[in-house]
C-alpha positions as CSV (number, residue, x, y, z in Angstrom):
1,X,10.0,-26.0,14.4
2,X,10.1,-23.9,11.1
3,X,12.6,-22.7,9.5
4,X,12.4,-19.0,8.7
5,X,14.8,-17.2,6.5
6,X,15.1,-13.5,6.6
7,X,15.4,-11.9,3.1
8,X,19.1,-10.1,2.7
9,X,22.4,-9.2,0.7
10,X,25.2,-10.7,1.8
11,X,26.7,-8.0,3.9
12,X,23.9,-6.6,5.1
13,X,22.5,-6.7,9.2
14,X,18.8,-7.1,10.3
15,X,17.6,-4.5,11.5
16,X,17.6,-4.2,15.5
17,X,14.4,-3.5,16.0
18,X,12.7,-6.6,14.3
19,X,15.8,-8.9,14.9
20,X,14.4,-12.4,14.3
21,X,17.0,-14.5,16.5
22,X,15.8,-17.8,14.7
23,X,16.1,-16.7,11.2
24,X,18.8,-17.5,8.6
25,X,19.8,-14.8,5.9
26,X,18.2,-15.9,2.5
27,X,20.1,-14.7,-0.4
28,X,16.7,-14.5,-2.4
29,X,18.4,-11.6,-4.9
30,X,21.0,-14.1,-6.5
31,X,20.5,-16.1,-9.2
32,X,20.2,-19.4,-7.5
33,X,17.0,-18.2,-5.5
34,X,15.0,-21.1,-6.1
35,X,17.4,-23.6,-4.4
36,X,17.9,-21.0,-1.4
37,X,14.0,-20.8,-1.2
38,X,13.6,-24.5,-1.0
39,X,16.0,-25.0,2.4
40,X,13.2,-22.8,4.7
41,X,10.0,-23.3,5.6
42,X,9.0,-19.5,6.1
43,X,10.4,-16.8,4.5
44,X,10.0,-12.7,5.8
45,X,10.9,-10.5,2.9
46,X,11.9,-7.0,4.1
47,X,9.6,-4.2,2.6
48,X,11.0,-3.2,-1.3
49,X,12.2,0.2,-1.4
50,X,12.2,1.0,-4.7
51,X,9.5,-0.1,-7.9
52,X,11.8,-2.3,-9.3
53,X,12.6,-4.0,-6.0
54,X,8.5,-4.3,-5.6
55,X,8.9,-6.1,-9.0
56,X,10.8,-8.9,-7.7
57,X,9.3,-9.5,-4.8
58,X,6.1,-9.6,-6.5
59,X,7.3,-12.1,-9.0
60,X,8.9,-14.4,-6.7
61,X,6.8,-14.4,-3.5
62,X,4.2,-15.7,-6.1
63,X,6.8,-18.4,-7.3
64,X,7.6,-19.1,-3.9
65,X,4.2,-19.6,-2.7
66,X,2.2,-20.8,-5.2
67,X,4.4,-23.2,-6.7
68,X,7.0,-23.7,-4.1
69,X,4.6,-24.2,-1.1
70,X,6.5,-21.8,1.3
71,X,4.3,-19.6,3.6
72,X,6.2,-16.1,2.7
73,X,5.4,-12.8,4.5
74,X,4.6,-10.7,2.6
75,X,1.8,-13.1,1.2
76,X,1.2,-12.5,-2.8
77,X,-1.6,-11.2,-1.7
78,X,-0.1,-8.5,0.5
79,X,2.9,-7.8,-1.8
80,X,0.4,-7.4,-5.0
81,X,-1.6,-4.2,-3.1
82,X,1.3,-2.7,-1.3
83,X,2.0,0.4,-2.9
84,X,-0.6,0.1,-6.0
85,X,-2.9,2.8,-5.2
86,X,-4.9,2.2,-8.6
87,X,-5.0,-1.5,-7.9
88,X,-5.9,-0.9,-4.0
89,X,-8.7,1.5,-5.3
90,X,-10.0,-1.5,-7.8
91,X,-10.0,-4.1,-5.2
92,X,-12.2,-2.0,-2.6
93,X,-14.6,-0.6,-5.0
94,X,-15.2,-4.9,-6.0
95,X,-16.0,-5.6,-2.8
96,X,-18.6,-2.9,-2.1
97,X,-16.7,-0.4,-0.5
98,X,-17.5,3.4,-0.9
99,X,-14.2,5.1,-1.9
100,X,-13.5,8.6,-3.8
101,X,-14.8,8.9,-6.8
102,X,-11.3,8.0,-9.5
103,X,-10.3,7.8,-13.0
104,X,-8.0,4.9,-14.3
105,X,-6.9,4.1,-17.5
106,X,-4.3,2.4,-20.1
107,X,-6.5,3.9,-23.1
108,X,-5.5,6.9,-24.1
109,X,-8.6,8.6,-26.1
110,X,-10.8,7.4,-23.5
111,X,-8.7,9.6,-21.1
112,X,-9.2,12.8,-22.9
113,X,-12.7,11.9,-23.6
114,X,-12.9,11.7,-19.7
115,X,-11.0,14.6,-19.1
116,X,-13.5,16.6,-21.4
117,X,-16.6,15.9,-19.1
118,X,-14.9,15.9,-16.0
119,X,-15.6,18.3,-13.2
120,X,-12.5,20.4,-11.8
121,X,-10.3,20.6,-9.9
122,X,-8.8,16.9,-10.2
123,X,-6.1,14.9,-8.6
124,X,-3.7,14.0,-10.8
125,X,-1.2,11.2,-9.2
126,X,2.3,11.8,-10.2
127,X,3.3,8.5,-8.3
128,X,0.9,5.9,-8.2
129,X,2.9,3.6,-5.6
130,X,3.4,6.7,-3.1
131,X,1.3,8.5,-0.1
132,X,-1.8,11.0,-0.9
133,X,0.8,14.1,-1.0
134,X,1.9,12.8,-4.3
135,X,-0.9,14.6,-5.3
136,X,-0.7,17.6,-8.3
137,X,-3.7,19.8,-8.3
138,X,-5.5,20.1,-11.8
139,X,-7.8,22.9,-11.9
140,X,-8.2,22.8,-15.8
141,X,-9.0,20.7,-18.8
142,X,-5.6,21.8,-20.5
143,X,-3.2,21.2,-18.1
144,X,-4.9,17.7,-17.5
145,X,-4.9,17.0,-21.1
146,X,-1.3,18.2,-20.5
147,X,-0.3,15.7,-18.0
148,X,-2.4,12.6,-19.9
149,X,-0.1,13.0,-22.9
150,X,2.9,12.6,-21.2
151,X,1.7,10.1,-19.2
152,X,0.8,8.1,-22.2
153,X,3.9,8.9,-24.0
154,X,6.6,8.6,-21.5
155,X,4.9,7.1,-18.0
156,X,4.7,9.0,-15.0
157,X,7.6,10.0,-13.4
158,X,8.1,8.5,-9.8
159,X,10.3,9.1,-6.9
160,X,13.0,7.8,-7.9
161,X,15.7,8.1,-10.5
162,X,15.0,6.8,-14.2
163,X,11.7,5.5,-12.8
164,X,8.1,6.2,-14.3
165,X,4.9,4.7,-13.6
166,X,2.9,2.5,-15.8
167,X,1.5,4.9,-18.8
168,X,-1.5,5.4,-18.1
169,X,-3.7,8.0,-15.7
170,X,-5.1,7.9,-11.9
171,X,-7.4,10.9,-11.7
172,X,-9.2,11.6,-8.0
173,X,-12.2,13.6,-7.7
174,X,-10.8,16.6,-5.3
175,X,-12.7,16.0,-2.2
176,X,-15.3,18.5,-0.6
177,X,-14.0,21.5,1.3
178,X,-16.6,20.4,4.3
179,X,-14.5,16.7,4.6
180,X,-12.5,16.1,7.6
181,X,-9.6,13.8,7.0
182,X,-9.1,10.8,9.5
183,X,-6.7,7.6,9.6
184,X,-8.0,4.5,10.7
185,X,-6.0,1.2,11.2
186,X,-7.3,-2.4,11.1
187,X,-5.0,-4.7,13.1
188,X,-5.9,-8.4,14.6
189,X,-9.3,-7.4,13.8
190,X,-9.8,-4.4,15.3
191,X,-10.8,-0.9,14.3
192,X,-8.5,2.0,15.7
193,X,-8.7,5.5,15.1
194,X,-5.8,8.1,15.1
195,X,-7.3,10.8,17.3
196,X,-10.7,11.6,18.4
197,X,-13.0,9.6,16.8
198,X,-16.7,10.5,17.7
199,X,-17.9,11.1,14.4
200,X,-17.6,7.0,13.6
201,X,-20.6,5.5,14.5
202,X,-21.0,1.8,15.0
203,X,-22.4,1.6,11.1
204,X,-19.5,3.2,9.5
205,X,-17.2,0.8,12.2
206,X,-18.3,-1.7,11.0
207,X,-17.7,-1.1,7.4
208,X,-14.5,-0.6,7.9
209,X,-14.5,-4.0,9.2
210,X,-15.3,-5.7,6.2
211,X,-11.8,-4.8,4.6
212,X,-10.3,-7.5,7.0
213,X,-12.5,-10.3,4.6
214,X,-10.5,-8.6,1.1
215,X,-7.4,-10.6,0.4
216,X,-4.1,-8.9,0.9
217,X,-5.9,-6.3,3.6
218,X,-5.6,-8.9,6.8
219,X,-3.8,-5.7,8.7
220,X,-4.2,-2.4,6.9
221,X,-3.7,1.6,7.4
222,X,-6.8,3.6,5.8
223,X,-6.9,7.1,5.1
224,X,-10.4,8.2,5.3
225,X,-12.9,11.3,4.1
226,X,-15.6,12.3,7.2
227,X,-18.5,14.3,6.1
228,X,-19.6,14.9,10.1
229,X,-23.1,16.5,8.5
230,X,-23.7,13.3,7.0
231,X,-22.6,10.8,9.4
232,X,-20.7,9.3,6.9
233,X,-17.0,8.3,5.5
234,X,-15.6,7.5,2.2
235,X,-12.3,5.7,2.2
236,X,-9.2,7.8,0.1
237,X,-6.9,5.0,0.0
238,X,-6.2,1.7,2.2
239,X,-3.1,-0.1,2.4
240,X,-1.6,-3.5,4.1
241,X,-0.3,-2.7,7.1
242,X,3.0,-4.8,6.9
243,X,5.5,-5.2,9.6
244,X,8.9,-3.3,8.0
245,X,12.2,-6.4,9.0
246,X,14.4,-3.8,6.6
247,X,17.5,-1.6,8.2
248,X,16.3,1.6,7.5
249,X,12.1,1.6,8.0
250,X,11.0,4.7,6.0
251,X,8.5,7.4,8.1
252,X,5.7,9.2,6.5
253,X,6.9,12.9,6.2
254,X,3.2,13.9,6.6
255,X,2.6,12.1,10.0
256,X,3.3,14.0,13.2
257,X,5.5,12.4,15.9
258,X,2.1,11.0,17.5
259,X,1.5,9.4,14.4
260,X,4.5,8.1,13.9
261,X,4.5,6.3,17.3
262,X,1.5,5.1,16.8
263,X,2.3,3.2,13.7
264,X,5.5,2.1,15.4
265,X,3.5,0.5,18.2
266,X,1.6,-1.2,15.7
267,X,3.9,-2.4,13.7
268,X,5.7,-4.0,16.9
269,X,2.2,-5.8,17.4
270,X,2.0,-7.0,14.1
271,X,6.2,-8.0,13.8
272,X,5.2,-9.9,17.4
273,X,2.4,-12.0,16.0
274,X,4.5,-13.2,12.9
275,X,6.8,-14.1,15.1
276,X,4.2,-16.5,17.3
277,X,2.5,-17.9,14.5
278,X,6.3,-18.8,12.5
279,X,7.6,-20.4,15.9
C-alpha cells in the first residue's frame, strides 16, 4: 500500500471535508523537505493560496517528481497552469484550440506598438493568476498606454499585499455584445455543462474534448464565449480542475449557490478518485 503524505504546518488540521484517514502530515515548508519527501510514496499538496506559496509548490512538486520519483498531486503539470491565465491561454492556442483573441508580452515597445493598432475597448488583467472579474475595462489608447508603463515599471499589482504580477501585459479583446457566457467542466472524461446547454452541438462537444489530451488539463473548469448565430464557442479561459485538501477552500464570489454546488460535487468526485487510484 502507498504511503501518502498530506502537505501541512505543524499545527495545522486537514480539512474535514477531504480528510484523507491514511495520510501522514508532510512538513514539505521546512528546510529539510527533501528528506521528508523521500519517506512517502504519494504526496497531495493542498491548493497555494497566495503567488508566493504557488512559487514553491511549483518548484518543488517539480523536484519531487521529476528527480525524486514521487507521484505528487498536483502533478508539475497541473501546478505549472493553475492560476497562470497567460500561460493557460498559450498552452490552448498550441494545441489548436480557438480561444479569445489576447495580447502578451515582456517587451515593452512592442506593447505600445500593439496598443497603437489595437481596437478598443480592451481587457486589461490586473491579476493574471485570478478569475475573469479581475478584468479593468480599457476603452482608450491612453489609459492603456497608462497601465503598460506601470506594468513594465513596477508589475501588476495582485490581490494580495506587497504582491505584483510579472511586468509585463495580458490584453483580451472585449468580447462581442451578441456572446452568451457559459461554464463547462471536463471531469473523468466527460463534458458537463452548467445550465442549459442546447446551443453545444456534438462538434463544439467534442472540441472541448480534446483539452483532456493537453497536459496539466486531465480535469478542468472552462469559461466559454457562445455565439448562438454561429453555432459556435470560443473558450475565455480553462483551468485544472484540482480537488482543494486545504482548511479553508476559497468560493468564486461570481458563482451563484447552484454553481457553487456544483463545483463542490465535483470536486468530491475528483478528491474520491485520488483517493482510489493512491490506495
Amino acid at each position: 500500500m502507498a504511503k501518502i503524505g498530506l502537505v501541512q504546518r505543524r499545527g495545522e488540521t486537514p480539512a474535514d471535508h477531504f480528510a484523507y484517514p491514511d495520510a501522514e502530515p508532510c512538513y514539505i515548508h521546512e528546510h529539510s523537505w527533501r528528506q521528508e519527501a523521500r519517506r512517502f510514496d504519494v504526496i497531495i499538496w493542498p491548493l497555494p493560496r497566495a503567488p508566493w506559496e504557488g512559487d514553491e509548490a511549483v518548484e518543488k512538486i517539480f523536484l519531487m517528481e521529476k528527480i525524486l520519483k514521487k507521484t505528487v498531486y498536483p502533478s508539475f503539470d497541473q501546478i505549472l497552469l493553475y492560476e497562470n491565465r497567460a500561460f493557460q491561454h498559450h498552452q490552448l492556442k498550441a494545441f489548436g484550440l480557438p480561444v479569445v483573441s489576447a495580447f502578451n508580452s515582456f517587451d515593452y515597445e512592442e506593447a505600445v506598438d500593439f496598443l497603437k493598432q489595437a481596437a478598443y475597448p480592451l481587457y486589461f488583467y490586473k491579476d493574471w493568476g485570478k478569475k475573469p472579474w479581475t478584468y479593468e475595462c480599457l476603452k482608450s489608447y491612453r489609459s492603456a498606454r497608462k497601465r503598460a508603463e506601470s506594468a513594465f515599471r513596477l508589475g501588476v499589482p495582485g490581490a494580495h499585499p506587497g504582491h505584483r504580477s510579472k511586468q509585463g501585459v495580458f490584453f483580451l479583446k472585449a468580447p462581442a455584445p451578441e456572446r452568451l457566457q457559459k461554464r463547462c467542466y471536463g471531469i473523468d472524461g466527460k463534458i458537463l455543462f452548467q445550465g442549459h446547454d442546447g446551443s453545444f452541438s456534438d462538434g463544439n462537444k467534442d472540441l472541448m474534448r480534446r483539452i483532456f489530451n493537453i497536459p496539466g488539463f486531465g480535469d478542468f473548469e472552462a469559461r466559454l464565449c457562445v455565439f448562438p448565430k454561429e453555432g459556435k464557442i470560443v473558450i475565455e479561459a480553462v483551468s485544472p480542475f484540482l480537488a482543494d485538501f486545504s482548511r479553508h477552500p476559497v468560493k468564486d464570489r461570481d458563482e451563484k449557490e447552484e454553481g457553487r454546488s456544483i463545483h463542490s460535487e465535483l470536486m468530491k468526485i475528483v478528491a474520491k478518485r485520488l483517493f482510489q487510484e493512491t490506495t
